[in-house]
N, CA, C and O atoms as a GROMACS GRO file, in nm:
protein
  440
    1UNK      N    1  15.000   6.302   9.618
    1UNK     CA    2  14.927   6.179   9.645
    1UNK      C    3  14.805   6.176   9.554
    1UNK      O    4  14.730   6.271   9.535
    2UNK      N    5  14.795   6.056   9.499
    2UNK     CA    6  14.671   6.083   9.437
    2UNK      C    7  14.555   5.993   9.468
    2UNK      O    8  14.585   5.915   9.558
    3UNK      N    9  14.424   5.976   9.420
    3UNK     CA   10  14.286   5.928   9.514
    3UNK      C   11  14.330   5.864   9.544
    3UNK      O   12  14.362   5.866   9.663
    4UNK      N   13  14.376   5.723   9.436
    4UNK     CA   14  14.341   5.596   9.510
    4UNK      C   15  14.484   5.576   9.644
    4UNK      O   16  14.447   5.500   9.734
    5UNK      N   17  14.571   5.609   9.656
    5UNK     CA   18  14.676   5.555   9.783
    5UNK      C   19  14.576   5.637   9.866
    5UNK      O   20  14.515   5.560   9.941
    6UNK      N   21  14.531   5.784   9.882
    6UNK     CA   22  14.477   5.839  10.023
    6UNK      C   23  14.358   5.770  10.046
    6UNK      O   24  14.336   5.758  10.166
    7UNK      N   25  14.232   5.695   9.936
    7UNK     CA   26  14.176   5.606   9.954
    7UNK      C   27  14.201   5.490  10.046
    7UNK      O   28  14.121   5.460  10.135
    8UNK      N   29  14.332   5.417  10.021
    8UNK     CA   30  14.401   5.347  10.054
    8UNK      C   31  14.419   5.367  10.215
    8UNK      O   32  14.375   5.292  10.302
    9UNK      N   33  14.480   5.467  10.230
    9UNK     CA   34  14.542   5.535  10.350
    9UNK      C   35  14.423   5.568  10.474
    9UNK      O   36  14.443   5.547  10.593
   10UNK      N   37  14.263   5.640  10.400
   10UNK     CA   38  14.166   5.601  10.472
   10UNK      C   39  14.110   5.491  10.492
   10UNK      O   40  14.039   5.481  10.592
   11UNK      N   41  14.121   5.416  10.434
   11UNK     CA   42  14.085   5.287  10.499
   11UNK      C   43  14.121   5.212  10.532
   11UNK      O   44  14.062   5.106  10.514
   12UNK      N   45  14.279   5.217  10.624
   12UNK     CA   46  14.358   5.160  10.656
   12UNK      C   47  14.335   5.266  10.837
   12UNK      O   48  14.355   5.234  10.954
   13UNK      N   49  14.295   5.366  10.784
   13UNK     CA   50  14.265   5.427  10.894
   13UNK      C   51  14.096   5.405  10.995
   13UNK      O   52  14.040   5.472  11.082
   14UNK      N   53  14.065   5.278  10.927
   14UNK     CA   54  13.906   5.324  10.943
   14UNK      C   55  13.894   5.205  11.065
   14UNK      O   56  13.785   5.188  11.120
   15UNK      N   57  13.973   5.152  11.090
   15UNK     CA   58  13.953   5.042  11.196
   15UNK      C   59  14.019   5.083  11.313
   15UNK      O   60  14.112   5.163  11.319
   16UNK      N   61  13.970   5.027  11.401
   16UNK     CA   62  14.003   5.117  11.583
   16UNK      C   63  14.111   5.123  11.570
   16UNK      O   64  14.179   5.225  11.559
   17UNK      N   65  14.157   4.977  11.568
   17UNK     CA   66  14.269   4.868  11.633
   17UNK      C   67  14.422   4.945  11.519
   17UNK      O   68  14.540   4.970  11.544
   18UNK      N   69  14.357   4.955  11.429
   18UNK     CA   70  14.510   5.032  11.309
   18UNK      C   71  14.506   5.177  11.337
   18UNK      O   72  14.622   5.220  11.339
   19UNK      N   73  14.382   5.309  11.369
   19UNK     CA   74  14.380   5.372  11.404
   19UNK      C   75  14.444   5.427  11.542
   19UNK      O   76  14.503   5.534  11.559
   20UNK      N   77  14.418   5.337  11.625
   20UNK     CA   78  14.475   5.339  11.803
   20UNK      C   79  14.688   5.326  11.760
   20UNK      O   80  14.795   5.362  11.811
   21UNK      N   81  14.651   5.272  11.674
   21UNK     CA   82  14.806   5.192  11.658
   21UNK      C   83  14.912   5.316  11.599
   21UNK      O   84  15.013   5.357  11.656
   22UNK      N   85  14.846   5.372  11.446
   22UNK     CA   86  14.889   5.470  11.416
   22UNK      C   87  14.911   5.616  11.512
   22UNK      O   88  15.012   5.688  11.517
   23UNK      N   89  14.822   5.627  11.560
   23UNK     CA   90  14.816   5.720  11.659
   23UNK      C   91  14.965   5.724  11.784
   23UNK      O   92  15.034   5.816  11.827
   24UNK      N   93  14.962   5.606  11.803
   24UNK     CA   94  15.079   5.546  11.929
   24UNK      C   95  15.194   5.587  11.835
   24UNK      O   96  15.279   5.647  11.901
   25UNK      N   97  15.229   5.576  11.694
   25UNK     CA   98  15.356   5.513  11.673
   25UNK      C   99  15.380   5.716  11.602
   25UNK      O  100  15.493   5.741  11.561
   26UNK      N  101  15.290   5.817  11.598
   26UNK     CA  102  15.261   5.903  11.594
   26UNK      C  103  15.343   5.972  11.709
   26UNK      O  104  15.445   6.039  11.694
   27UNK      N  105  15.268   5.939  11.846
   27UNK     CA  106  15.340   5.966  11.938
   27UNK      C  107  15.489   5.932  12.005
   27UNK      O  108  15.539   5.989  12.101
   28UNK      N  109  15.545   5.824  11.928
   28UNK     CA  110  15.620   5.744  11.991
   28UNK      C  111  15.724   5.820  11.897
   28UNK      O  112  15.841   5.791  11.923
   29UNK      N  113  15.701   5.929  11.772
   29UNK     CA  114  15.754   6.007  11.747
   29UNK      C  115  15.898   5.928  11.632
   29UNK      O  116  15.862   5.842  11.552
   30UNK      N  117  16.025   5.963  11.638
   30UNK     CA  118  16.131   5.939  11.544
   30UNK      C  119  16.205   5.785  11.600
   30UNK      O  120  16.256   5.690  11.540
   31UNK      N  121  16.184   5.810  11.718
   31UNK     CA  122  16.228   5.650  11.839
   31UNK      C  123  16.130   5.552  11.757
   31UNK      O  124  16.203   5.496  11.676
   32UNK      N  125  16.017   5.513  11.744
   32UNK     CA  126  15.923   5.422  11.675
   32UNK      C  127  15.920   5.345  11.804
   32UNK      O  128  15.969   5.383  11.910
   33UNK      N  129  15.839   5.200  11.777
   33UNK     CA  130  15.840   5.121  11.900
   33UNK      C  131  15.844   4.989  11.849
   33UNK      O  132  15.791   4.950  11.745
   34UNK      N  133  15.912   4.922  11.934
   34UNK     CA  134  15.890   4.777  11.871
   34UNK      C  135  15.790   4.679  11.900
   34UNK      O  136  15.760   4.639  12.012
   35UNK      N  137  15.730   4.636  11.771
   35UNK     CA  138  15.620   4.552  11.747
   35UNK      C  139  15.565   4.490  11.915
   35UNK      O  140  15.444   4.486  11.934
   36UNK      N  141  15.656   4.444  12.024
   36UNK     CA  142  15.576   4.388  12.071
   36UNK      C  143  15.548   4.478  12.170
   36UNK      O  144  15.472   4.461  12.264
   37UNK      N  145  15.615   4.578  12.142
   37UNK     CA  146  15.569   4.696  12.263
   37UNK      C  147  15.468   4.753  12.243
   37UNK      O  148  15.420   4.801  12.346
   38UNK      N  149  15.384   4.780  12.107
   38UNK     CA  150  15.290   4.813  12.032
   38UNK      C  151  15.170   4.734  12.099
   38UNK      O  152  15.086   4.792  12.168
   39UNK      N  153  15.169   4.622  12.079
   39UNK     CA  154  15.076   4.526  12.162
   39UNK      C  155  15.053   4.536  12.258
   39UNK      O  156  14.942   4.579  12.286
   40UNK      N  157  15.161   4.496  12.377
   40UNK     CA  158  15.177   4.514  12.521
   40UNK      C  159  15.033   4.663  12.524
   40UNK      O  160  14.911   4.658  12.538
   41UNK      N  161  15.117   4.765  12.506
   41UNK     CA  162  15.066   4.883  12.500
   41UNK      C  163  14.899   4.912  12.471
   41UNK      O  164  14.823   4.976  12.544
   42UNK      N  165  14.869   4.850  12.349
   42UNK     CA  166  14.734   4.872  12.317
   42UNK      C  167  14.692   4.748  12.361
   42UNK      O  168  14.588   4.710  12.308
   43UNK      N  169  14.743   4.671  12.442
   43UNK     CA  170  14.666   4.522  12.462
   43UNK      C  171  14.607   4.430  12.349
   43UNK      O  172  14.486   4.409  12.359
   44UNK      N  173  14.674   4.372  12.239
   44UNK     CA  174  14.674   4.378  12.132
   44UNK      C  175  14.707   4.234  12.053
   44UNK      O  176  14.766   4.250  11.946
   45UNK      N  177  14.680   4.103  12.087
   45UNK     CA  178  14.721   4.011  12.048
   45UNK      C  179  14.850   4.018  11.940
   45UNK      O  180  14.870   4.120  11.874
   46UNK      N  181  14.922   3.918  11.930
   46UNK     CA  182  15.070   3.966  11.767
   46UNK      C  183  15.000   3.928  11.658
   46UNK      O  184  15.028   3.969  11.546
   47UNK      N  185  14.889   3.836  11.686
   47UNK     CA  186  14.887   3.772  11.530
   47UNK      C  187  14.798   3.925  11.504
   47UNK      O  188  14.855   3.985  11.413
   48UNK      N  189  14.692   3.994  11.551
   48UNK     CA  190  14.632   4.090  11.526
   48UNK      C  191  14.655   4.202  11.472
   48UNK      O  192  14.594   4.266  11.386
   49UNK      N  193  14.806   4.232  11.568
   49UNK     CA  194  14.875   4.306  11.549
   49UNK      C  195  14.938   4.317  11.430
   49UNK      O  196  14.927   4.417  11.360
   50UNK      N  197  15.012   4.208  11.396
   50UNK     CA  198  15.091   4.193  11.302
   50UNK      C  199  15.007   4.222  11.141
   50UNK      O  200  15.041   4.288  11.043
   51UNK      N  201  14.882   4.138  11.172
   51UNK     CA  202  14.779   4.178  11.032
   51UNK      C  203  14.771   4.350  11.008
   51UNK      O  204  14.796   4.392  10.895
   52UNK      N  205  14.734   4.449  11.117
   52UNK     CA  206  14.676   4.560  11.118
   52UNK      C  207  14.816   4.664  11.121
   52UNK      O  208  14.800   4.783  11.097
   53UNK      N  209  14.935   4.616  11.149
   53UNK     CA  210  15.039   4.690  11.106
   53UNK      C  211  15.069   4.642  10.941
   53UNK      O  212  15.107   4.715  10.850
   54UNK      N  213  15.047   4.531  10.937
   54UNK     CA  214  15.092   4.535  10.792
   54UNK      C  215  14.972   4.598  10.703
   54UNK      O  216  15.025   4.642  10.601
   55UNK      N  217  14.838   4.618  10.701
   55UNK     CA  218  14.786   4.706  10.594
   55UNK      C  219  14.818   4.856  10.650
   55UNK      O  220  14.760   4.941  10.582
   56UNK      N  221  14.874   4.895  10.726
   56UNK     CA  222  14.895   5.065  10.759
   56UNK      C  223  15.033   5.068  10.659
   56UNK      O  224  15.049   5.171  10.592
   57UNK      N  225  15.156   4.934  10.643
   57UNK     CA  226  15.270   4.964  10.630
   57UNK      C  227  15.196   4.947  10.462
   57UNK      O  228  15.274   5.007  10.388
   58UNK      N  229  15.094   4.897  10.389
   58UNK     CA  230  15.104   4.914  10.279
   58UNK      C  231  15.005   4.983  10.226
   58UNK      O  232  14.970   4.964  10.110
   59UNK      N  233  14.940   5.081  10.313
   59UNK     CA  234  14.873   5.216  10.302
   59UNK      C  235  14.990   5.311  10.284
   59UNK      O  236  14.964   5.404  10.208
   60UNK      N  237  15.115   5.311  10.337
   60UNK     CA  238  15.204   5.424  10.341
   60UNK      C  239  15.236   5.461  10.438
   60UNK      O  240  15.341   5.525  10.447
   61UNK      N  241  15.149   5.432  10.559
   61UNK     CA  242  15.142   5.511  10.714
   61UNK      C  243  15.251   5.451  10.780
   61UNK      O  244  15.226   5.488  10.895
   62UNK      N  245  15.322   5.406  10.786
   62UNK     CA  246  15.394   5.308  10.849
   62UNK      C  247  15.544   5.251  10.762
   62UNK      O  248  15.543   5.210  10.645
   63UNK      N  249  15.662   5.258  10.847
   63UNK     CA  250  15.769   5.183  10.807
   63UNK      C  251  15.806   5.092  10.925
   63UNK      O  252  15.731   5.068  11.020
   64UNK      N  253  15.928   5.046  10.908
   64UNK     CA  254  15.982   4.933  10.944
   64UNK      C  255  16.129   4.945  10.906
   64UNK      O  256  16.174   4.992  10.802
   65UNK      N  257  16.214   4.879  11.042
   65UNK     CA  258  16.341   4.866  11.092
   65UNK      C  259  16.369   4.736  11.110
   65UNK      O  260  16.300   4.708  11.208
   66UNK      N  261  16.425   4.643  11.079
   66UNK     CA  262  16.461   4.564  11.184
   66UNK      C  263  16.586   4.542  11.252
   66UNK      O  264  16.697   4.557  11.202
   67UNK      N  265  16.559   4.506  11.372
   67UNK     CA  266  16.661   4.500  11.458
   67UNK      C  267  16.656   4.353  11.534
   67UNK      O  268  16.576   4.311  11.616
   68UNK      N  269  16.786   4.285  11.468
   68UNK     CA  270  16.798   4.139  11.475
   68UNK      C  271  16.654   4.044  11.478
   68UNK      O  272  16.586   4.042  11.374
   69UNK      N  273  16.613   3.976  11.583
   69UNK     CA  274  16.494   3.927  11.590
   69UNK      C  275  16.357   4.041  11.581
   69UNK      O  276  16.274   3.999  11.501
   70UNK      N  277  16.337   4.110  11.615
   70UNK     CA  278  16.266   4.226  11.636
   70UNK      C  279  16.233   4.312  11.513
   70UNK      O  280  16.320   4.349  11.434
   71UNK      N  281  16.106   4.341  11.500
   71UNK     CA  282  16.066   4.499  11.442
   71UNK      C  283  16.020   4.584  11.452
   71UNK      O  284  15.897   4.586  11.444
   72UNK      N  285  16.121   4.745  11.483
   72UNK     CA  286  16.080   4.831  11.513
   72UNK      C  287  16.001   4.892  11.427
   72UNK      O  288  16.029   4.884  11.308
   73UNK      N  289  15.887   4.964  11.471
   73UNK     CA  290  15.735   5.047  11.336
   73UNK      C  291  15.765   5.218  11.354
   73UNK      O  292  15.790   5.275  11.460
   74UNK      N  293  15.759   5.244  11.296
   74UNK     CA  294  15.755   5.408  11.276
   74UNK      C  295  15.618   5.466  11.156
   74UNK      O  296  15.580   5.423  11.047
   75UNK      N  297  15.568   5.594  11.253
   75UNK     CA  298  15.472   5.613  11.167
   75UNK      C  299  15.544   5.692  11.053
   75UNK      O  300  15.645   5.738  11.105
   76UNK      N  301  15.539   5.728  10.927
   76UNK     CA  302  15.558   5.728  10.830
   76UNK      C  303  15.525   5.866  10.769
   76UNK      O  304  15.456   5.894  10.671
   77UNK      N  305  15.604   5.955  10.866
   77UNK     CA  306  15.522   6.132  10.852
   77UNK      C  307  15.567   6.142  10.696
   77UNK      O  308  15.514   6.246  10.656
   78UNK      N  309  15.640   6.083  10.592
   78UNK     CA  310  15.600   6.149  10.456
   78UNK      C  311  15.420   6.119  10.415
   78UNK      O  312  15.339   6.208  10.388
   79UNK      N  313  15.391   5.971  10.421
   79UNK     CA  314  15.243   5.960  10.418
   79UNK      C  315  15.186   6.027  10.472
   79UNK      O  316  15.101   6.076  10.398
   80UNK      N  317  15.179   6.076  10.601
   80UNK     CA  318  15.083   6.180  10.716
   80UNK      C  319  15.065   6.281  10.613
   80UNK      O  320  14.961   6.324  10.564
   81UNK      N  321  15.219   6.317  10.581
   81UNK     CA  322  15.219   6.488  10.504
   81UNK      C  323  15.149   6.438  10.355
   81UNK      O  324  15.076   6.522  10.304
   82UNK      N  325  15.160   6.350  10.304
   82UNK     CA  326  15.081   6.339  10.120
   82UNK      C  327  14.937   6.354  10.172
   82UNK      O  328  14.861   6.439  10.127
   83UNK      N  329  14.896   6.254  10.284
   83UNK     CA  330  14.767   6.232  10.318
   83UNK      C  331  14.695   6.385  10.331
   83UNK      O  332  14.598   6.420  10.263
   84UNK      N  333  14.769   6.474  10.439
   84UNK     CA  334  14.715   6.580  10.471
   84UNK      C  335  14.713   6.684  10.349
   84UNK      O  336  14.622   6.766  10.333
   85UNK      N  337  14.837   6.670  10.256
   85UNK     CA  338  14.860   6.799  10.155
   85UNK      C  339  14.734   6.717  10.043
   85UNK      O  340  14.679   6.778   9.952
   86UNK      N  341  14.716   6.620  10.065
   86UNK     CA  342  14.587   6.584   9.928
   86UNK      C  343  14.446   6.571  10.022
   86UNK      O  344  14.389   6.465   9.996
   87UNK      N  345  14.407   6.615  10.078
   87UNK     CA  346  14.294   6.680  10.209
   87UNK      C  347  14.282   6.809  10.186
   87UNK      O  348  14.168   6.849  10.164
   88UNK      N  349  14.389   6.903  10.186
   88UNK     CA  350  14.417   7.035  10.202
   88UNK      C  351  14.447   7.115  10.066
   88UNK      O  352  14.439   7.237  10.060
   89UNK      N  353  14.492   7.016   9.931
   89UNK     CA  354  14.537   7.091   9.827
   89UNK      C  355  14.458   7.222   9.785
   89UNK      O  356  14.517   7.320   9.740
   90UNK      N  357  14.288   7.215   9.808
   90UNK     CA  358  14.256   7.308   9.756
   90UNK      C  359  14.119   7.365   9.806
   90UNK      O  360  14.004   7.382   9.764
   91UNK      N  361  14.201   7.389   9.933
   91UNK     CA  362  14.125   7.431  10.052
   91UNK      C  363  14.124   7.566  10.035
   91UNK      O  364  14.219   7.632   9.992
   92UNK      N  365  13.980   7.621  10.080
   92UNK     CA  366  13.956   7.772  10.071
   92UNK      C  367  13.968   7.848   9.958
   92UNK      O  368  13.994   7.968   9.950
   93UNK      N  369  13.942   7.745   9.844
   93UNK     CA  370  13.920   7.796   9.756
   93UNK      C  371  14.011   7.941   9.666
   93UNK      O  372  13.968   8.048   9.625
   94UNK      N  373  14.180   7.865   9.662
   94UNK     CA  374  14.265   8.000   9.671
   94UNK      C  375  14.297   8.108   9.754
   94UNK      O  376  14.391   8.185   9.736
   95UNK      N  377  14.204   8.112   9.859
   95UNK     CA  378  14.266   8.192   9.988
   95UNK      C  379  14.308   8.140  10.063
   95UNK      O  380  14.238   8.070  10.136
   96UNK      N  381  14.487   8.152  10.087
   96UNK     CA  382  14.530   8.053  10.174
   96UNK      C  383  14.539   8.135  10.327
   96UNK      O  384  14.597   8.095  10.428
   97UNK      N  385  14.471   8.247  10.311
   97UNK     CA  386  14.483   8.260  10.440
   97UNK      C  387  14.333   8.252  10.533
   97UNK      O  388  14.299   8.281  10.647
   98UNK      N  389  14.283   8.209  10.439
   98UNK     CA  390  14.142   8.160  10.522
   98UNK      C  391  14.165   8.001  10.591
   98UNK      O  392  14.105   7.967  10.692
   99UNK      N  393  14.237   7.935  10.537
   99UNK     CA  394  14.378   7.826  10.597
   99UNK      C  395  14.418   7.845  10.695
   99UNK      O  396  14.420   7.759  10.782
  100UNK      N  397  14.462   7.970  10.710
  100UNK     CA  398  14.598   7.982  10.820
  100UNK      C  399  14.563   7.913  10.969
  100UNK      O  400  14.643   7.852  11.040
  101UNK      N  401  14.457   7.933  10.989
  101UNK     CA  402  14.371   7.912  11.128
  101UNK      C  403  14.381   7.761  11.118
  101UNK      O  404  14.444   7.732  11.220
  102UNK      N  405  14.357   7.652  11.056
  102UNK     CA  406  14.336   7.524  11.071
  102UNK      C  407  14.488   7.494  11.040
  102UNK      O  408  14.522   7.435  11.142
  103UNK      N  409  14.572   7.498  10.979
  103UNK     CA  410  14.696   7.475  10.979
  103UNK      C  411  14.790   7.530  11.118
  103UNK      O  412  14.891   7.468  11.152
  104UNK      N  413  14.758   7.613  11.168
  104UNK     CA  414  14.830   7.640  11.277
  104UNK      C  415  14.795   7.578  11.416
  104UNK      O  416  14.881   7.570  11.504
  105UNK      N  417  14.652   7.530  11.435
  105UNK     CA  418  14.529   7.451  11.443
  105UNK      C  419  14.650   7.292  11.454
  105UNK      O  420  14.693   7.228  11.550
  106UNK      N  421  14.667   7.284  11.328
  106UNK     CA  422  14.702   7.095  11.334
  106UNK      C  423  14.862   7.063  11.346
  106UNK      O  424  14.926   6.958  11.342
  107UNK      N  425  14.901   7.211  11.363
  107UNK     CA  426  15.098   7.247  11.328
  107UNK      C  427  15.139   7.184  11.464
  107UNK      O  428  15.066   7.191  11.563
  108UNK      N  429  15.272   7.114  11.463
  108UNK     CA  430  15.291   7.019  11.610
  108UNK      C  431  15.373   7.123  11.718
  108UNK      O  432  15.481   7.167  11.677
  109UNK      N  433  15.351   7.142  11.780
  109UNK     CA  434  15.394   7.236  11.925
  109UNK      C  435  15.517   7.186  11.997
  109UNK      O  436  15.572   7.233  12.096
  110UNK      N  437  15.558   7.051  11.907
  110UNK     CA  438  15.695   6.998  11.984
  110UNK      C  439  15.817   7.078  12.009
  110UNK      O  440  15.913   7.027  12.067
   0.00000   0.00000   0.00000
């Protein structure tokens, strides 16, 4: 990844409402959720919605399914992983095991 998309990617992250959202569709894991369940959920107007999923989906954070009338969102763990490996590329200064602790730290327990 390089500056400007994780640029991109933070500031797509910097607002509650896309933050709260990413987070959900994070949790909502490989299933994703559909758009209006997203709302329902975070209490979330569509037109709002619809604006603040579409700059996450063109930050990277975010894909899209559709299913007939409907669109299902999925968060977008290749972006998560560019985002995090260009955060982390050159952490600790060549000791990657001064790392080990915060990576095992953020590693998912599923």
């Amino acid at each position: 990844m390089d500056t400007f998309t994780a640029l991109a990617a933070f500031s797509a992250l910097s607002q509650p409402t896309r933050l709260e959202t990413f987070r959900l569709l994070v949790r909502a894991g490989p299933d994703g959720m559909i758009a209006g369940r997203v709302g329902e959920v975070l209490g979330v107007r569509q037109n709002t919605l619809s604006t603040n999923l579409g700059v996450l989906r063109n930050a990277g954070l975010v894909r899209t399914v559709r299913e007939g009338r409907a669109i299902r969102y999925f968060a977008d763990f290749d972006g998560l992983s560019g985002l995090l490996r260009f955060l982390l590329e050159d952490c600790c200064g060549g000791a990657p095991e001064l790392c080990r602790p915060l990576i095992d730290d953020i590693a998912c327990n599923c």
